[in-house]
TORNU-635852 format. One record per atom (N, C-alpha, C, CB): x, y, z; residue in one letter. Coordinates in steps of 0.2 Angstrom, whole numbers, padded with zeros to 4 digits, always signed. Glycine has a CB too. Layout:
residues N
XYZa ...
end
This chain:
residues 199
+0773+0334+1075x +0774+0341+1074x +0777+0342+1067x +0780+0344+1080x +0775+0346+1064x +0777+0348+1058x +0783+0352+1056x +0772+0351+1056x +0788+0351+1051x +0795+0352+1051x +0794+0359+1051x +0800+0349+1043x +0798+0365+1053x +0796+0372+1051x +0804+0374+1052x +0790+0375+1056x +0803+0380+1046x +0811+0382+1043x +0809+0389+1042x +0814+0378+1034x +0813+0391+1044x +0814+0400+1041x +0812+0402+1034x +0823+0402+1040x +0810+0407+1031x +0809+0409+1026x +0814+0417+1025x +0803+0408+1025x +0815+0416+1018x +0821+0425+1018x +0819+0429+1018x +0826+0427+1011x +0820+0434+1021x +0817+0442+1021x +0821+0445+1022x +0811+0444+1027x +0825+0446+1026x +0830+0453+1024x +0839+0449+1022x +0831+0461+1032x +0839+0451+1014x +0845+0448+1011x +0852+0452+1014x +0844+0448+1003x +0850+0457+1017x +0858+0460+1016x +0861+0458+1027x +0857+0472+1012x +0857+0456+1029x +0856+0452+1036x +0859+0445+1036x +0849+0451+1038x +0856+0444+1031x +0856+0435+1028x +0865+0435+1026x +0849+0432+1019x +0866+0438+1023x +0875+0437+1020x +0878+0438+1024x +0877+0441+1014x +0877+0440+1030x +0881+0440+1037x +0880+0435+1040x +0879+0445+1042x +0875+0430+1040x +0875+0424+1046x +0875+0419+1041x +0870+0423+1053x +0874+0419+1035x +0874+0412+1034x +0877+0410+1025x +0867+0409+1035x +0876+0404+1025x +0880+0401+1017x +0876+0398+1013x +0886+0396+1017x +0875+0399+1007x +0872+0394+1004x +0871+0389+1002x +0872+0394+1002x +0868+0383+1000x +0870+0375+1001x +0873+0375+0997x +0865+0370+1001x +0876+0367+0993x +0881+0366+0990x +0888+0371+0987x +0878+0364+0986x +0891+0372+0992x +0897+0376+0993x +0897+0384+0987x +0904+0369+0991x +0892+0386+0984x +0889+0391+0980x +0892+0398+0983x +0880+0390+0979x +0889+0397+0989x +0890+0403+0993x +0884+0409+0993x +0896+0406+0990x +0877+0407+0990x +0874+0411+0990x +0869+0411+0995x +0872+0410+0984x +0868+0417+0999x +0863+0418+1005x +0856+0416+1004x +0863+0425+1009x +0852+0412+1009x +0845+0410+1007x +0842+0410+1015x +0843+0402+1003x +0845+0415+1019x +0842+0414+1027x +0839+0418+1029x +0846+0413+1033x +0835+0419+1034x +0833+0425+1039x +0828+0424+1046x +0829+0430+1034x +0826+0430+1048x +0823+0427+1056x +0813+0427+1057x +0827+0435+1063x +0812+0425+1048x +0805+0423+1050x +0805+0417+1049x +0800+0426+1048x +0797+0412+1053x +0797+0408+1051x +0791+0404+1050x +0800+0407+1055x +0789+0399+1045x +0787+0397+1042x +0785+0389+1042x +0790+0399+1039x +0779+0385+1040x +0778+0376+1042x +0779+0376+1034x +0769+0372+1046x +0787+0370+1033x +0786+0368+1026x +0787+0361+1029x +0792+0371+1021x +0784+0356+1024x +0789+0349+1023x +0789+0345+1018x +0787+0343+1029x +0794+0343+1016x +0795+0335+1013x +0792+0330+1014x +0800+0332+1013x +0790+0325+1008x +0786+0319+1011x +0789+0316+1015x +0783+0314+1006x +0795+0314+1011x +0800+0311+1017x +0800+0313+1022x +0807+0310+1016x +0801+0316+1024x +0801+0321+1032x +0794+0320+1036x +0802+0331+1030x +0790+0324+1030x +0783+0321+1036x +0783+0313+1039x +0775+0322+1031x +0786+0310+1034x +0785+0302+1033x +0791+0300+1040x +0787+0298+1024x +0793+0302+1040x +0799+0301+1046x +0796+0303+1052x +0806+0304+1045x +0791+0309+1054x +0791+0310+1060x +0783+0308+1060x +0794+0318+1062x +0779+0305+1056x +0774+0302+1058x +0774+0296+1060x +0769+0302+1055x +0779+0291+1059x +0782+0285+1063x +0787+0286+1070x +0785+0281+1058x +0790+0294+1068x +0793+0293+1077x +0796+0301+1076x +0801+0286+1078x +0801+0303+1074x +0804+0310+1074x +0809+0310+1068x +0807+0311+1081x +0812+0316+1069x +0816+0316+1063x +0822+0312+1063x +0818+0322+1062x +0825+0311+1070x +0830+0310+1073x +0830+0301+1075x +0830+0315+1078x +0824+0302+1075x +0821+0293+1081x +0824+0289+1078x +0811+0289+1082x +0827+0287+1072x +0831+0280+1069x +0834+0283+1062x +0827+0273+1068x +0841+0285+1067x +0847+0284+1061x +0854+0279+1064x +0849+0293+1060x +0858+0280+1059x +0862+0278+1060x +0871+0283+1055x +0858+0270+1059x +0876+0282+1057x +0879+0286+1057x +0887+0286+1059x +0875+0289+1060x +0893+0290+1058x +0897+0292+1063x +0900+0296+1063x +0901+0289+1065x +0903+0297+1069x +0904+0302+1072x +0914+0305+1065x +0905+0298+1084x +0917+0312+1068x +0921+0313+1065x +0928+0307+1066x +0922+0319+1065x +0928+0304+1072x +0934+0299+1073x +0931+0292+1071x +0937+0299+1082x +0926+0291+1065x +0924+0285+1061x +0920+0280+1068x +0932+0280+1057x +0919+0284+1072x +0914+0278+1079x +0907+0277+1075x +0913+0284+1089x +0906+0272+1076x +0898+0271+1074x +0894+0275+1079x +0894+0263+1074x +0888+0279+1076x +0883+0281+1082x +0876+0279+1080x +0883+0288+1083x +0872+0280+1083x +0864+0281+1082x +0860+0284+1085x +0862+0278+1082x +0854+0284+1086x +0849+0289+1090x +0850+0286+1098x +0841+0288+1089x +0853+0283+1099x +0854+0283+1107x +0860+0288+1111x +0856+0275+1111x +0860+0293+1104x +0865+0299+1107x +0861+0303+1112x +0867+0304+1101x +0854+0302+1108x +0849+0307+1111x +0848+0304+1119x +0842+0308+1105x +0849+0300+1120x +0846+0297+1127x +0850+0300+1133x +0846+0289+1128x +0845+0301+1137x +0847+0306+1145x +0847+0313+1142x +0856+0304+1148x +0845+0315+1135x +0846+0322+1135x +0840+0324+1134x +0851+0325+1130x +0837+0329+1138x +0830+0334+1140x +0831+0337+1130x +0832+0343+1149x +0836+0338+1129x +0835+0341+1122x +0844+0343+1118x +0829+0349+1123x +0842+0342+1113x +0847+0340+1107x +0848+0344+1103x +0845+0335+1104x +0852+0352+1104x +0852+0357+1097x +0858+0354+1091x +0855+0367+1101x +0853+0351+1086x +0857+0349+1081x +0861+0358+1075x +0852+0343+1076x +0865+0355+1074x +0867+0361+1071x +0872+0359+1065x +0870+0367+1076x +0871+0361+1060x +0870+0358+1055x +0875+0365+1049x +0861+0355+1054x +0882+0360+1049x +0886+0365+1047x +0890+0363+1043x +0888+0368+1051x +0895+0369+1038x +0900+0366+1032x +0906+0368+1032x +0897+0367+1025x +0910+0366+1030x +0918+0367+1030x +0920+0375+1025x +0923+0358+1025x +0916+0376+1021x +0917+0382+1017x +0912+0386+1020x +0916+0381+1009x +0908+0387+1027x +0904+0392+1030x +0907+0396+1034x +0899+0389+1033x +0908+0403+1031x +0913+0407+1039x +0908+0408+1043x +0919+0416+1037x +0902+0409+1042x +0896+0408+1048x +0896+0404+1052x +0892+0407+1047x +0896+0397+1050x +0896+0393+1054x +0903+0391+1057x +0893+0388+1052x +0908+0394+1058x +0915+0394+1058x +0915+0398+1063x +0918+0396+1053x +0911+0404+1064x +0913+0409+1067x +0908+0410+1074x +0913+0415+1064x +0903+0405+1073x +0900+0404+1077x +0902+0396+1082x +0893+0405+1074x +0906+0393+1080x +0910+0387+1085x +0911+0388+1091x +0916+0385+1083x +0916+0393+1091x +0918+0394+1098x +0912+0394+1103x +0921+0400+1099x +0908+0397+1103x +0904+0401+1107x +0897+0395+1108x +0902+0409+1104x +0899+0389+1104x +0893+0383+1105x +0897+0378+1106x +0888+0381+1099x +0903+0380+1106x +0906+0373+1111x +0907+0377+1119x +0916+0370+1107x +0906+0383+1121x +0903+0386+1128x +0898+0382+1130x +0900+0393+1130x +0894+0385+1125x +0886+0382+1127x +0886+0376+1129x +0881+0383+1122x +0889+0371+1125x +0891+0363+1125x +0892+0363+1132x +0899+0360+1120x +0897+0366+1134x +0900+0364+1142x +0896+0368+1147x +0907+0367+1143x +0891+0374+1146x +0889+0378+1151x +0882+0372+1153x +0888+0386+1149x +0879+0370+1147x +0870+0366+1146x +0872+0360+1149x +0866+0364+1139x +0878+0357+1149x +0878+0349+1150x +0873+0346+1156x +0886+0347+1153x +0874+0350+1162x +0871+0347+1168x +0863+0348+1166x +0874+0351+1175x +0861+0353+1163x +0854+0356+1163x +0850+0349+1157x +0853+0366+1160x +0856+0343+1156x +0851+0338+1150x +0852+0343+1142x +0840+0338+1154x +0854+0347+1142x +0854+0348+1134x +0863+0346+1131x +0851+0357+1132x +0861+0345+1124x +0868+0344+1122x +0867+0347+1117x +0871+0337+1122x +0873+0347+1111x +0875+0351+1108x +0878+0346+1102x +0879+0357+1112x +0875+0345+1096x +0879+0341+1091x +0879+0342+1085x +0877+0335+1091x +0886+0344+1081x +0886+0346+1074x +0885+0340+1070x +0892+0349+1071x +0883+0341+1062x +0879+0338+1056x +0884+0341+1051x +0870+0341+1054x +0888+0339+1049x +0893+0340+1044x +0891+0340+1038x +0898+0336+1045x +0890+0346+1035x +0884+0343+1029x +0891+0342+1022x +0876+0350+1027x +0896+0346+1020x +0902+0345+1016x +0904+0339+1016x +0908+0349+1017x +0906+0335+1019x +0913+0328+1019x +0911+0322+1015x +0914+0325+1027x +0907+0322+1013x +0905+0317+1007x +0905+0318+1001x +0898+0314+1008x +0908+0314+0995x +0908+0317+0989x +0899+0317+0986x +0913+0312+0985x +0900+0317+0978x +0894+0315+0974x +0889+0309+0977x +0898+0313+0966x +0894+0304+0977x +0892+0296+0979x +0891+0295+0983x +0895+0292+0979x +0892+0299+0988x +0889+0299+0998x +0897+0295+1001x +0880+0291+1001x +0902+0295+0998x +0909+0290+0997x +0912+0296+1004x +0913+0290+0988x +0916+0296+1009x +0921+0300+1014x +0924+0304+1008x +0928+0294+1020x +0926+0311+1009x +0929+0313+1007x +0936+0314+1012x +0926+0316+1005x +0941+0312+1011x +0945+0311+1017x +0949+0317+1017x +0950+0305+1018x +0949+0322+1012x +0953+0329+1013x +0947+0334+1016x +0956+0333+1005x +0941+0332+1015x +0936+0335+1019x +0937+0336+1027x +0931+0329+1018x +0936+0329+1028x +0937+0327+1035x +0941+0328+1037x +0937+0322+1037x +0948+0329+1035x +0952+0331+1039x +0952+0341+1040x +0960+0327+1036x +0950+0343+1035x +0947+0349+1035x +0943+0352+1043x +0941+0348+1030x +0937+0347+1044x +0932+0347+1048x +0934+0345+1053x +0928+0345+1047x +0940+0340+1056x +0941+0340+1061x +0948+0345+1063x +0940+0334+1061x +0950+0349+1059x +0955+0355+1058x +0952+0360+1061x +0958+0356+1051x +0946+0361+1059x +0940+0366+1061x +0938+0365+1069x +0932+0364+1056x +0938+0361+1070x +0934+0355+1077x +0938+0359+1082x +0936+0345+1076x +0945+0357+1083x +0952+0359+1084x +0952+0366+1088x +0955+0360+1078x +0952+0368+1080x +0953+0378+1083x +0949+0382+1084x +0955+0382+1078x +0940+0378+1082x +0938+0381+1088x +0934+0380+1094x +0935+0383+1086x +0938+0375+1093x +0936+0371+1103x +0929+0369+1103x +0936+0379+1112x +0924+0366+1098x +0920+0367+1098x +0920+0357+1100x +0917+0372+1092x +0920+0356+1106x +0921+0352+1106x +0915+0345+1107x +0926+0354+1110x +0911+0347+1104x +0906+0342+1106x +0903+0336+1101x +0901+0346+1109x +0900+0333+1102x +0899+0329+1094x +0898+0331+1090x +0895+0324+1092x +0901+0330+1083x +0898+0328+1077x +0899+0325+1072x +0898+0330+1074x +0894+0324+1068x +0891+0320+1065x +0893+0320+1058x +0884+0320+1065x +0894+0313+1056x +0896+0312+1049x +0891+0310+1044x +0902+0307+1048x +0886+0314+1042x +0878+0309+1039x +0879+0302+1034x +0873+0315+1032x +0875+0301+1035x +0875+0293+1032x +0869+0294+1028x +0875+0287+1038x +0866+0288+1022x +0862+0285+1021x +0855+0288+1025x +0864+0279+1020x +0855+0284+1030x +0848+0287+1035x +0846+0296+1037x +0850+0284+1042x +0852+0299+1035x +0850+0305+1036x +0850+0310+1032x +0854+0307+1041x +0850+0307+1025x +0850+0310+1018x +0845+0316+1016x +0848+0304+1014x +0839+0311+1019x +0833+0314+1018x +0833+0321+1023x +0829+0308+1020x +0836+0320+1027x +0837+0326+1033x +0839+0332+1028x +0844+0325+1042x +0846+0330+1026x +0852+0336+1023x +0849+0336+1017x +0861+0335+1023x +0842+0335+1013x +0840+0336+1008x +0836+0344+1009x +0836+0331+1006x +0833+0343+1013x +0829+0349+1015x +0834+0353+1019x +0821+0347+1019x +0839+0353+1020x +0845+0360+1021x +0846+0362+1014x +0853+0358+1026x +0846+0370+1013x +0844+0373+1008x +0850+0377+1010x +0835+0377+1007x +0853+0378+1017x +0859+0382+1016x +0862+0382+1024x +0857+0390+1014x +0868+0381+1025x +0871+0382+1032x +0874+0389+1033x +0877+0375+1033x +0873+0390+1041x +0871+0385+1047x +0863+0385+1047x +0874+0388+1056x +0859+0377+1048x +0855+0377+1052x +0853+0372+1056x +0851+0379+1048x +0849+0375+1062x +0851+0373+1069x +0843+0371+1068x +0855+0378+1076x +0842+0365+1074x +0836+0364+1075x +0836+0359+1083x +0832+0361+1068x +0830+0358+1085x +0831+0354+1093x +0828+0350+1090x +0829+0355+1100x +0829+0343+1095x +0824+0338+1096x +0825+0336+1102x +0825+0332+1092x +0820+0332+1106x +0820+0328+1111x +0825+0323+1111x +0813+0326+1111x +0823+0320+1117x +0828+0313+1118x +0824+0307+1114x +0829+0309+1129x +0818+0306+1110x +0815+0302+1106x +0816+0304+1101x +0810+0302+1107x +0820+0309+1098x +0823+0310+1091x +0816+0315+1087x +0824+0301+1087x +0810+0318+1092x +0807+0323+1087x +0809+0326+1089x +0801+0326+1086x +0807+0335+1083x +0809+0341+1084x +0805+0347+1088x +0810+0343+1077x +0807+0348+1092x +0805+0354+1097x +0805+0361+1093x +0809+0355+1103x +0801+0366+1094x +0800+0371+1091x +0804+0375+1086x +0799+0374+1095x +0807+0376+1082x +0809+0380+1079x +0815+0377+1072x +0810+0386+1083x +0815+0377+1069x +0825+0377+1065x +0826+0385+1063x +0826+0372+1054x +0831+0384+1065x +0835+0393+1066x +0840+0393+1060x +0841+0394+1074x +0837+0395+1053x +0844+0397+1050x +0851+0404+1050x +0842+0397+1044x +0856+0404+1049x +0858+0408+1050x +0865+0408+1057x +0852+0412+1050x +0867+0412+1057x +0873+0410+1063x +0870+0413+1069x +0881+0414+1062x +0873+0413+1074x +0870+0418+1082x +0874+0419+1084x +0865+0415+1088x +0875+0423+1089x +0879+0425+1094x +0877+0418+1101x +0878+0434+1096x +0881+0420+1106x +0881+0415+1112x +0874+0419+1114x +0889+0416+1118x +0874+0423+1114x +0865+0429+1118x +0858+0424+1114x +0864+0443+1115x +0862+0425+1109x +0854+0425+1106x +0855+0417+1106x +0853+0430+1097x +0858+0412+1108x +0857+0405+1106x +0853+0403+1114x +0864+0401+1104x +0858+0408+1120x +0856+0405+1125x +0847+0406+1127x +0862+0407+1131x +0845+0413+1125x +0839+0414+1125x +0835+0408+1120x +0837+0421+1122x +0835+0404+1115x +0831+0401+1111x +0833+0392+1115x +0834+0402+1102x +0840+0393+1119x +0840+0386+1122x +0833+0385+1127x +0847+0386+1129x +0836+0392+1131x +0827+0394+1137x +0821+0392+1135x +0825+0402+1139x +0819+0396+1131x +0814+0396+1128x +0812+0388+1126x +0815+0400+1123x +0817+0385+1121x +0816+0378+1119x +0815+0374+1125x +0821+0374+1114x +0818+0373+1130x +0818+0372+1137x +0810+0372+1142x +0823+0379+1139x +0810+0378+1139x +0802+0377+1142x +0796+0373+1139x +0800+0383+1143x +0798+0370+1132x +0793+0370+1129x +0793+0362+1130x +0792+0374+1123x +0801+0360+1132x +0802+0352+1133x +0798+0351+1141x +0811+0349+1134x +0801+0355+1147x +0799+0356+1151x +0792+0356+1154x +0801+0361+1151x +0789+0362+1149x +0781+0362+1149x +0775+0356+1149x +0779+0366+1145x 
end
């Protein structure tokens, strides 16, 4: 399956749900969508998925890897930053979802894309940032601190928040969503992705 990302179409929509990449602040989101990819990218999911072998941890320094994904029908990565009031404002309501999907096999895991410096080095005022965030908004479910192996992923993020699924084998199921959502509009795209693991 080929990577596929949003392309911008209405800018003054876009500066409501989302942030620009490297802490700039400039909006690049909207609700159509588009097949783009990187070689790297293609190249990672014609040997397994995007997801299928990384390695990584979590915000309390636990090592992780793709066997996060195991037991879960599907995986909404969401992929978010410490200076994003989008992605900020949308926490609460996907740490629900976190707790309402558990039993149905989906899970819910943030991609911290800020907390690293220039050098890929912790930024530890970062991190304590993000887990300050974590906190207040109950958003209580993993996330991810990128590493080396997932470089290539947060290259091709052009702006947070953006969300995308994968299976329990680490590919991506239909769509990356840029931009923020309400709890309505996420639980309809869970369904929908849902059926298409399902189907």
């Amino acid at each position: 399956m080929k990577w596929k990302i949003l392309v911008p179409v209405v800018l003054s929509a876009v500066l409501l749900s989302a942030c620009g990449g490297q802490g700039q602040g400039s909006a690049l989101e909207a609700e159509a969508s588009t097949q783009s990819a990187a070689s790297s990218t293609q190249s990672t999911q014609e040997q397994g998925g995007i997801l299928s072998s990384f390695s990584a941890e979590d915000l309390e320094g636990n090592q992780i890897d793709q066997s996060i994904l195991e037991g879960h029908k599907l995986t909404m990565v969401n992929v978010w930053a410490t200076f994003c009031s989008p992605c900020i404002k949308e926490m609460p309501e996907l740490g629900e979802l976190s707790a309402e999907y558990q039993e149905k096999g989906v899970q819910i895991v943030g991609l911290v894309s800020d907390v690293l410096d220039r050098e890929g080095n912790l930024d530890e005022g970062q991190m304590d940032t993000a887990k300050e965030i974590v906190e207040t908004t109950q958003a209580d479910y993993l996330h991810i601190v990128p590493r080396e192996s997932l470089f290539g992923l947060l290259a091709q993020i052009t702006s947070v928040p953006t969300t995308f699924f994968v299976d329990e084998t680490g590919k991506q199921v239909g769509y990356t969503y840029l931009g923020s959502k309400d709890k309505e509009a996420w639980t309809e795209i869970i369904e929908e992705t849902l059926q298409e693991v399902d189907g």
